[in-house]
C-alpha positions, -999 to 999 in steps of 0.1 A, spaced: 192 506 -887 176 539 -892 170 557 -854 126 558 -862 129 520 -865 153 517 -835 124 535 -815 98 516 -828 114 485 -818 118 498 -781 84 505 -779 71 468 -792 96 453 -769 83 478 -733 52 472 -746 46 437 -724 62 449 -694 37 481 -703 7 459 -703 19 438 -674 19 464 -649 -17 478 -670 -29 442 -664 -22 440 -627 -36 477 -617 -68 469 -639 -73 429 -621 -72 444 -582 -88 476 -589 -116 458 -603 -127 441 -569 -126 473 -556 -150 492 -586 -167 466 -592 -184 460 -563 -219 467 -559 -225 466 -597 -249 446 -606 -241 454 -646 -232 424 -663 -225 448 -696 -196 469 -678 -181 438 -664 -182 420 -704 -172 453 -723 -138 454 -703 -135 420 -703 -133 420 -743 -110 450 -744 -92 431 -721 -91 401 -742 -80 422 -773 -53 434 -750 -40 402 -740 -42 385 -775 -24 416 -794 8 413 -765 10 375 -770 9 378 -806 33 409 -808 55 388 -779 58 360 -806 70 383 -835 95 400 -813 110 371 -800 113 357 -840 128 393 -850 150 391 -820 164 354 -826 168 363 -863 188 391 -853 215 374 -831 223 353 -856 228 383 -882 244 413 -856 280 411 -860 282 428 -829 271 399 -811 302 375 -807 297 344 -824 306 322 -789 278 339 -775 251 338 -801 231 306 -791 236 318 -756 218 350 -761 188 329 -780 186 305 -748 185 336 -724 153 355 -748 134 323 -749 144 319 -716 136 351 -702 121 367 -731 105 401 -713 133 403 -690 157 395 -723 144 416 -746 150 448 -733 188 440 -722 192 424 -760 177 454 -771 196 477 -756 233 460 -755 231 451 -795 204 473 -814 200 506 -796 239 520 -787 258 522 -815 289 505 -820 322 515 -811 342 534 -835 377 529 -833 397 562 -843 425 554 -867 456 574 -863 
């Protein structure tokens, strides 16, 4: 797998951790902005952009955890013994997963052994 598409995949699989953190700073410091507005608009507009948000990381959650199951099953470099164990643990723990999987089995390189 070429290193642009290795980097691309790390970003789509931070990307819900991203927004979860994003998600929780933008909920609680709205009760502190928002207070003494009496703008319905400001509250609606952020609310949509919000929505867009949300419904692009569930989506993009969905793919990745297809592309990620696909790709146990195909990675030689995951042991065979362990392959339906590693699809358990991503649907399992899927934002927690992801990142480990991605790490362990698409990101370092395998091992070369040196023939002598």
């Amino acid at each position: 797998m070429k290193k642009s598409t290795k980097i691309i995949i790390g970003i789509l699989t931070i990307w819900p951790i991203l927004y979860l953190l994003f998600f929780m700073v933008f909920f609680f410091s709205s009760f502190f902005f928002l207070q003494g507005h009496e703008d319905g608009i400001f509250l609606a507009s952020n609310f949509m952009i919000l929505f867009g948000l949300h419904f692009f990381t569930i989506i993009m959650s969905m793919g990745l955890l297809v592309f990620y199951v696909i790709n146990i099953f195909r990675n030689d470099r995951v042991k065979s013994n362990q392959k339906t164990l590693w699809a358990v643990i991503l649907f399992m723990g899927n934002m927690i997963a992801m990142p480990v999987y991605f790490y362990l089995f698409i990101w370092k390189e395998p091992k070369q052994e040196s023939i002598e």
